[in-house]
LOSESE-389845 format. One record per atom (N, C-alpha, C): residue in one letter; x, z, y. Coordinates in steps of 0.1 Angstrom, whole numbers, plus 5000, padded with zeros to 4 digits. Layout:
% LOSESE-389845
AXZY/...
END
This chain:
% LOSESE-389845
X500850004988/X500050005000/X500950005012/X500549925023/X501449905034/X501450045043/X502650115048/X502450195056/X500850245064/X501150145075/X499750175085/X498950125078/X498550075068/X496950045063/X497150235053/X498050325053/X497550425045/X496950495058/X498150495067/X497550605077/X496350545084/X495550395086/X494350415090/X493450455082/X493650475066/X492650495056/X492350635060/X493950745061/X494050885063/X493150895072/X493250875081/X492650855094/X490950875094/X490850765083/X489150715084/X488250795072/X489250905064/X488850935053/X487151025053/X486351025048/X485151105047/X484751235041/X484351295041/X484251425033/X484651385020/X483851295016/X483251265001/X484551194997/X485351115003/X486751064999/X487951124999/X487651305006/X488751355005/X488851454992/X487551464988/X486751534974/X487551444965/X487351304963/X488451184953/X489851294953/X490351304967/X491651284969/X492251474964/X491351534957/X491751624954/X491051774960/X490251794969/X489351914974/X488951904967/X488451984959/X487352004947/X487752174945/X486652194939/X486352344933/X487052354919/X487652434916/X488252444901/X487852564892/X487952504879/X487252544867/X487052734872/X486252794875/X486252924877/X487253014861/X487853134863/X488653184855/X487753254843/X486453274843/X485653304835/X485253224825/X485453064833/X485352954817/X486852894809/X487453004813/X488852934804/X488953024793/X489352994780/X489353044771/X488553104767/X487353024768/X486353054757/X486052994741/X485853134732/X485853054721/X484652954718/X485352824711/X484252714708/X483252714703/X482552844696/X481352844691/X480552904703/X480953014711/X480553044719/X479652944734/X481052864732/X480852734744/X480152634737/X479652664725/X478652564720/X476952604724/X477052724718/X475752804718/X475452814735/X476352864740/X476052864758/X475652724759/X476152584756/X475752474764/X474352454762/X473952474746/X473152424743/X471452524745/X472352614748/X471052734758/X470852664771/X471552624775/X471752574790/X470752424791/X471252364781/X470052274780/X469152274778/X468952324771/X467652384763/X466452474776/X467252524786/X466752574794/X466352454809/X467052384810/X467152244818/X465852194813/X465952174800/X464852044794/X464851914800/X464151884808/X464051734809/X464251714823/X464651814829/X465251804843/X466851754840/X467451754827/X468751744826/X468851624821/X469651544818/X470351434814/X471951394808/X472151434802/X473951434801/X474551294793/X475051224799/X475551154798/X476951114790/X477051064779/X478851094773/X479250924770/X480650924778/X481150744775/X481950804761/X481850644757/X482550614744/X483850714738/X484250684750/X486050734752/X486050904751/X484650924753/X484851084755/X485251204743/X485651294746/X486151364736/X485251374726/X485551424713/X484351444705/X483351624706/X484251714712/X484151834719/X482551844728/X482651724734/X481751704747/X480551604746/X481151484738/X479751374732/X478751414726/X479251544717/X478251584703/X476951644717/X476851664725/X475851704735/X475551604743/X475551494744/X475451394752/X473951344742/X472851294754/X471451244755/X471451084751/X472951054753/X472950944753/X474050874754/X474950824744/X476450754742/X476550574744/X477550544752/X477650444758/X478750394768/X478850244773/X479850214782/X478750234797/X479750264810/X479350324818/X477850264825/X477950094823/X476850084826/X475650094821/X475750044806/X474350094799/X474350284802/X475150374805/X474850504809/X473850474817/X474650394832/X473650424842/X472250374845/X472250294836/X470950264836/X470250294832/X470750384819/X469450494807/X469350564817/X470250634826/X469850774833/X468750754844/X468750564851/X467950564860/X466450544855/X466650504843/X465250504833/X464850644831/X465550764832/X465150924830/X464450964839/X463050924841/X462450954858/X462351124858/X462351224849/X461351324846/X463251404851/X464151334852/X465651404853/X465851364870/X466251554871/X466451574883/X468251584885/X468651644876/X470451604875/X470751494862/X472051414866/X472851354855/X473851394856/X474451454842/X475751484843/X476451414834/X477351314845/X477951204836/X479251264830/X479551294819/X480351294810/X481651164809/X482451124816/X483151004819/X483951054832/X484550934838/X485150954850/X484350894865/X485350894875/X484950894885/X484150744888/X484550654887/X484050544893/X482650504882/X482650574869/X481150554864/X480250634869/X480350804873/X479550884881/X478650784895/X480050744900/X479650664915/X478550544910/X478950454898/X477750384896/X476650424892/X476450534884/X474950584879/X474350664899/X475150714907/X474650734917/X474250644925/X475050494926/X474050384930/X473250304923/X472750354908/X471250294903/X470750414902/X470650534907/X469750664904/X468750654915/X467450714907/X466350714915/X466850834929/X465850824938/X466450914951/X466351074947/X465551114940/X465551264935/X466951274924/X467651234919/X468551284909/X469951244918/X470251364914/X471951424915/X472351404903/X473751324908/X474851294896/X475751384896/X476151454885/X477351504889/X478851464877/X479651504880/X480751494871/X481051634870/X481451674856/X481951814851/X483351864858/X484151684860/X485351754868/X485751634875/X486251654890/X486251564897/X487751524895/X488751604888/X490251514886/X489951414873/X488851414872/X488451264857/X488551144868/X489551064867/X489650954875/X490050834867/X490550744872/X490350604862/X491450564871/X492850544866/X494350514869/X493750294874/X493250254865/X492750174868/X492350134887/X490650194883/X490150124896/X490650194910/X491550274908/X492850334918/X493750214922/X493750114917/X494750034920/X494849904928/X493149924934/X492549854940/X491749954953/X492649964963/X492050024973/X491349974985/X489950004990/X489749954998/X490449865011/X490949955011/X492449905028/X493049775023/X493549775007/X494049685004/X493449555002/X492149604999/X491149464996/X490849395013/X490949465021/X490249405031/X491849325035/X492749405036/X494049295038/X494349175027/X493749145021/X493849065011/X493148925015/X492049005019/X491148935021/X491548835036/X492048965046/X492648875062/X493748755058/X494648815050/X495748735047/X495548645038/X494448585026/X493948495024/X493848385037/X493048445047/X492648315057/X494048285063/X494948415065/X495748365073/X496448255068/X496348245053/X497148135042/X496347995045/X495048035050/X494447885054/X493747895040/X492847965032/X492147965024/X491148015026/X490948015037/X489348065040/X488248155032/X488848235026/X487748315020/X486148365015/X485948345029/X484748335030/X483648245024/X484648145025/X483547985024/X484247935006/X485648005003/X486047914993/X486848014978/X486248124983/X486848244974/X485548374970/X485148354957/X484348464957/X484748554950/X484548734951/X485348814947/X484348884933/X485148894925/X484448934910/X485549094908/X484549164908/X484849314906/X484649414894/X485249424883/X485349474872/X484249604872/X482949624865/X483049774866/X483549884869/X484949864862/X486149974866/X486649934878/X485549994891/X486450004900/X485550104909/X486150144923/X485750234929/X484350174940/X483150254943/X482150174947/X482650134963/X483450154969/X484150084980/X484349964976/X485249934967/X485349774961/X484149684958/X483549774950/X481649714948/X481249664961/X481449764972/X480449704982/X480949624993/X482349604989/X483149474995/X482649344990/X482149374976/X482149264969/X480249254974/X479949284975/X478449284980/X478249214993/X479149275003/X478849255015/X479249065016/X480349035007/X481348945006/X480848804995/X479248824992/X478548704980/X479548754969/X480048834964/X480448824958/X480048954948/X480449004932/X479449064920/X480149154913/X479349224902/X480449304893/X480449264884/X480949254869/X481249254857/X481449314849/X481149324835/X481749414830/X482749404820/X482849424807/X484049324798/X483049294790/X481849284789/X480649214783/X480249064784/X479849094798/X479648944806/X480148884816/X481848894814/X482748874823/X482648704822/X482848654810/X482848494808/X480848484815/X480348534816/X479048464819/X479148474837/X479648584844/X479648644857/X480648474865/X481648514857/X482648424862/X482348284863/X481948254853/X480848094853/X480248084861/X479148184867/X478348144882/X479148184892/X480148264893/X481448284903/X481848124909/X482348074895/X482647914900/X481647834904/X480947854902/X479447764909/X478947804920/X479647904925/X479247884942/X480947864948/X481747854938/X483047864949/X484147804944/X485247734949/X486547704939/X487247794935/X487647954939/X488048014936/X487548134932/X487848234924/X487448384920/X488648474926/X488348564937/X489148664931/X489548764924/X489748814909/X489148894898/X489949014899/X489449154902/X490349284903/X488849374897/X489949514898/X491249534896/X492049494884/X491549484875/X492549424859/X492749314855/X493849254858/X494149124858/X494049074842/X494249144835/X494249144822/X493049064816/X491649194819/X490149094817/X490248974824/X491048944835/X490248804841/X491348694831/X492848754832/X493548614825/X492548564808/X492548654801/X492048664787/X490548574786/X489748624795/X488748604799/X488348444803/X489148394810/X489448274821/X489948154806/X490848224803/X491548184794/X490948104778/X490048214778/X489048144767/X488248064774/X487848064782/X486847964793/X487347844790/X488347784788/X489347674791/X490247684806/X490547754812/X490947774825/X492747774822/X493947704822/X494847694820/X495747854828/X496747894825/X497247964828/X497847944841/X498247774843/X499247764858/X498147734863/X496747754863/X495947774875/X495147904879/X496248004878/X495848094877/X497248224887/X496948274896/X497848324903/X498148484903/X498848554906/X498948684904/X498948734914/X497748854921/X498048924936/X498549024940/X499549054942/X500149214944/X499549284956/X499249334957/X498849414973/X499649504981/X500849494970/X501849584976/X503349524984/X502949394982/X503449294987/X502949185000/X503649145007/X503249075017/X502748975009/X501348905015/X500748795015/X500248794995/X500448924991/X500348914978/X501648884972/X502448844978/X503548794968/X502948654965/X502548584965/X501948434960/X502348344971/X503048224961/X503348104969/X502248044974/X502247994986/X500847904995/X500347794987/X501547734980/X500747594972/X500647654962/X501247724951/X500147784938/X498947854942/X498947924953/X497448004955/X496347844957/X496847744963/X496047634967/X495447554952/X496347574943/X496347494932/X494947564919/X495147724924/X494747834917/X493447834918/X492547824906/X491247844904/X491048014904/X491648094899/X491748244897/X492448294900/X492348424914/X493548474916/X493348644909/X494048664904/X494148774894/X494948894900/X494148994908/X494449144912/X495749184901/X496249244909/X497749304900/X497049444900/X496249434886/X495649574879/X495649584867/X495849744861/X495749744845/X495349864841/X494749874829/X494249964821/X495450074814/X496250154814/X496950224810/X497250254798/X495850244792/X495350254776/X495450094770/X494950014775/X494949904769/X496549844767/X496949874778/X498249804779/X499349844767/X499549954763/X500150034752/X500149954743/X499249844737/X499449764723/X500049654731/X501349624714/X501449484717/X501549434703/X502549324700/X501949254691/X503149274681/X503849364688/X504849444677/X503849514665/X502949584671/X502449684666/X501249584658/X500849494660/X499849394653/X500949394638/X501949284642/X502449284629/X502849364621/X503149494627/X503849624613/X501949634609/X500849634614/X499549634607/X499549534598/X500049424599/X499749304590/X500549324577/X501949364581/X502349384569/X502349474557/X501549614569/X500749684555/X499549664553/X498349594557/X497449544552/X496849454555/X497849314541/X497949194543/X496549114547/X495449214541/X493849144542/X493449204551/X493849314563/X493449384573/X493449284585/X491849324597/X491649264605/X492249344618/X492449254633/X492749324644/X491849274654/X490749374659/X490149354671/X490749434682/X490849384693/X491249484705/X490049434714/X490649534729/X489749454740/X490549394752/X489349334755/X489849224765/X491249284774/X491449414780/X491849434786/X493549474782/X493349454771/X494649394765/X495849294769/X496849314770/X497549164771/X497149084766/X497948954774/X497448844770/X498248784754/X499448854754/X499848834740/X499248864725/X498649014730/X497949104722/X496849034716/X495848974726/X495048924729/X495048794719/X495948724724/X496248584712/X496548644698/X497148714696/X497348764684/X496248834671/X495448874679/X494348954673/X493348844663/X492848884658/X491448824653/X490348814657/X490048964668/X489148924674/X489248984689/X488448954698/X488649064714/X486949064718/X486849204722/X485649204731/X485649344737/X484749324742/X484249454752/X484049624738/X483749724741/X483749834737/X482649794725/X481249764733/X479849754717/X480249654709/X480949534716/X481049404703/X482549504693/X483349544697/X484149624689/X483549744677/X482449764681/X481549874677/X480949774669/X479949714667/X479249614661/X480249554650/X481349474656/X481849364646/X482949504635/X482849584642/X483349664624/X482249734620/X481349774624/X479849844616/X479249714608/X479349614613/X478749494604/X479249424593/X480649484596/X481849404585/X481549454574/X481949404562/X481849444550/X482249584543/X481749654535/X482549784531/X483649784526/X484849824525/X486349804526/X487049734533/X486049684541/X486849594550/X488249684557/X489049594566/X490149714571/X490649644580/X490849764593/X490749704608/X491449774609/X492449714625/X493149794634/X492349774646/X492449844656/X491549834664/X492349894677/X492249794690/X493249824702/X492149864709/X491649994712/X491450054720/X491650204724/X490550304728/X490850434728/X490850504713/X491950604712/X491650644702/X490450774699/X489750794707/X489050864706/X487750804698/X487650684705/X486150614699/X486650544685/X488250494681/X488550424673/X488250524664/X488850674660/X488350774648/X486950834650/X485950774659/X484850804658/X484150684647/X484550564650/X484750444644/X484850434629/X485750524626/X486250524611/X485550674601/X484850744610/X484350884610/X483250884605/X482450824617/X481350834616/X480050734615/X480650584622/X480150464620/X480150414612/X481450364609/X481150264596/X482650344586/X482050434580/X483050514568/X483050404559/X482650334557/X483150294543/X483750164545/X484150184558/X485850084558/X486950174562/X487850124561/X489350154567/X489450134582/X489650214592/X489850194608/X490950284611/X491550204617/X493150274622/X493150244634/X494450294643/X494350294655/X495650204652/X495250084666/X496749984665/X497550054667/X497750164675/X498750234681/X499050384672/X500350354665/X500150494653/X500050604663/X500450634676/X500650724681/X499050774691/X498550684690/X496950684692/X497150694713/X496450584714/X496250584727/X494750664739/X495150754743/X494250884749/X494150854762/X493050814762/X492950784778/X492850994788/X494051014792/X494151164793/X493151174810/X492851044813/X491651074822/X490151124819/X490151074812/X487951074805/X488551284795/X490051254791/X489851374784/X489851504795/X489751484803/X489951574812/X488951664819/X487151634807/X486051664812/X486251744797/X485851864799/X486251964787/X485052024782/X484552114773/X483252194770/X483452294780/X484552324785/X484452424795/X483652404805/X483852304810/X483852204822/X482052134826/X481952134812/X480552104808/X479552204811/X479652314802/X479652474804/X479352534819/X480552524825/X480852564840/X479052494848/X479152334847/X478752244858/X476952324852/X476452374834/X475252324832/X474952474835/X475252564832/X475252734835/X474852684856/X475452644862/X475252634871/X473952584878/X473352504867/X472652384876/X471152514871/X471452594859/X470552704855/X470152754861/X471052824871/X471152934882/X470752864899/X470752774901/X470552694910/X471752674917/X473152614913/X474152554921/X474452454914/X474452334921/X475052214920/X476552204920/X477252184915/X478752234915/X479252014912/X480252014921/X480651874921/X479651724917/X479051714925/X477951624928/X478551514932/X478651414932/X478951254933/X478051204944/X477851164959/X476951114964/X478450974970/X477550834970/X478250764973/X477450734987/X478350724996/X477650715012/X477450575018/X476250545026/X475850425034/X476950395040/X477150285043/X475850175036/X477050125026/X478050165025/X478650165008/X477650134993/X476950234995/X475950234983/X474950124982/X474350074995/X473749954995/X474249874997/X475449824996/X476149705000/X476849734983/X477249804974/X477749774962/X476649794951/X475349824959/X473949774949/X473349644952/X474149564959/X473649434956/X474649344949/X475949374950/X476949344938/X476849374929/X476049494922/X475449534911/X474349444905/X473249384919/X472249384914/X472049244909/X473249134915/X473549014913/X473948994899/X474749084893/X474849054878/X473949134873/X473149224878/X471649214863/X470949124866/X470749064876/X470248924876/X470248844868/X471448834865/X471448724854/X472148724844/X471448864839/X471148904824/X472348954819/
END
């Protein structure tokens, strides 16, 4: 990030963004070290007392500690949409990180409070795309003589912060998710010659890439670099310019680790996700988003046997509890932990639901105007069209 574009952000920061930036309330000293049966029986009193005023939400990735209580398991969007379907729920407590909390608070009806159990659950990801930087991106495009406005439309990963959403809103331009990234992007190009695709460059090359979209038409943006780092005539030549962003967790496999799987199980399959390299990615058998990864081993045959590139939390859920009667291993022997999403604890759970009992709201997620309405219509452009 450029010097003075930090200090105008410092500058311009809001309550609610300096809450991101670390003010927050911490775990009180009464919920640490509680034993697990205890913090089971307490949650589930706490619910139980909530009833249908409550909603708890748990992503894929989430510990198994904290899911086993979740109303409802899923990737962040189908969350936020079950929870805006929960009319009779006056809190959601999203069990996930930051930038999915902020989406279920821009599809929640006006009576429900979102909250997160803990506001240091962040996503190293959609951090990597900061507002300040998107708007310099965006100036220094025209200054290149690419006109943005008229010839660049910006395509915004789920994973990202609802500032970026509502750039992309204000800007014709949508969200995605790793579902219907190939479908989003297709009408991206139909209103424009170029995509801008952040924060994970990874989903757009892979993505693009199966599209038929060649590689040398395709550019790389740094934001931590002048002008991006990108030569004037490749950015001119470039149908896709691809945010310099990445998944932390995804990135960890490569195709080292594909082949020592092949060689011990010569009939063993490899799915990863999109957000994988592009090597990884070639290499595999199959790539998709989190449910088609869920699906294509629950439908595979019994003994089938898979390695599978994503979190390890949902991969031994995978082999656990979904589809037992195959073989599921983690591509990565060392198992890849997204130590952000683990960072929402039973404690933490405990703490937020005892609270909401007693009447305190403790770390609430409110995304502020006209942010919220300007990244609910970049939202609302891809349920559009399905």
């Amino acid at each position: 990030m450029r010097a003075t574009a930090m200090a105008t952000t410092i500058q311009l920061l809001t309550d609610y963004e300096k809450t991101r930036l670390g003010e927050r309330q911490m775990l009180p000293d009464a919920y640490l070290r509680l034993p697990d049966a205890e913090m089971d029986l307490r949650i589930a009193a706490a619910k139980a007392a909530l009833g249908d005023r409550l909603v708890v939400l748990g992503h894929h990735y989430q510990r198994d500690e904290v899911i086993k209580f979740a109303d409802a398991i899923g990737d962040s969007l189908k969350l936020s949409q079950f929870a805006a379907r929960q009319h009779a729920a006056d809190f959601v407590v999203f069990c996930g990180v930051h930038f999915m909390a902020e989406s279920a608070d821009i599809l929640s009806a006006p009576h429900q409070r979102v909250i997160l159990p803990d506001l240091a659950a962040g996503c190293s990801m959609a951090d990597m795309a900061a507002i300040d930087q998107m708007e310099v991106c965006w100036q220094e495009l025209a200054q290149l003589g690419i006109r943005p406005d008229e010839t660049v439309v910006p395509v915004t990963y789920i994973n990202s912060t609802a500032a970026i959403k509502g750039f992309c809103g204000e800007h014709r331009g949508i969200v995605c998710t790793s579902s219907n990234a190939s479908k989003i992007m297709a009408w991206g190009w139909q209103q424009a010659e170029k995509l801008l695709m952040l924060p994970d460059q990874h989903l757009g090359r892979n993505t693009a890439y199966r599209m038929g979209v060649p590689l040398d038409e395709m550019v790389i943006w740094d934001p931590d670099l002048p002008f991006g780092g990108v030569d004037r005539r490749a950015l001119e030549r470039a149908k896709l310019i691809l945010w310099k962003g990445h998944c932390g967790v995804h990135t960890r496999f490569t195709t080292r680790q594909i082949d020592q799987f092949r060689k011990t199980y010569p009939n063993g399959q490899v799915v990863v996700h999109p957000e994988c390299t592009f090597d990884v990615v070639q290499a595999a058998d199959a790539v998709g988003s989190t449910e088609f990864i869920i699906r294509t081993v629950k439908e595979s045959p019994e003994g089938s046997v898979w390695a599978v590139g994503t979190e390890v939390h949902l991969v031994n859920r995978l082999g656990h509890d979904v589809a037992p009667a195959r073989t599921v291993v983690t591509l990565d022997s060392l198992g890849c932990l997204c130590s952000t999403m683990f960072r929402v604890s039973p404690n933490h759970l405990l703490w937020i639901l005892e609270g909401l009992v007693d009447g305190d709201v403790h770390n609430r997620i409110v995304v502020p105007e006209p942010t919220k309405g300007l990244a609910k219509i970049a939202l609302d452009r891809m349920l559009q069209l399905g």
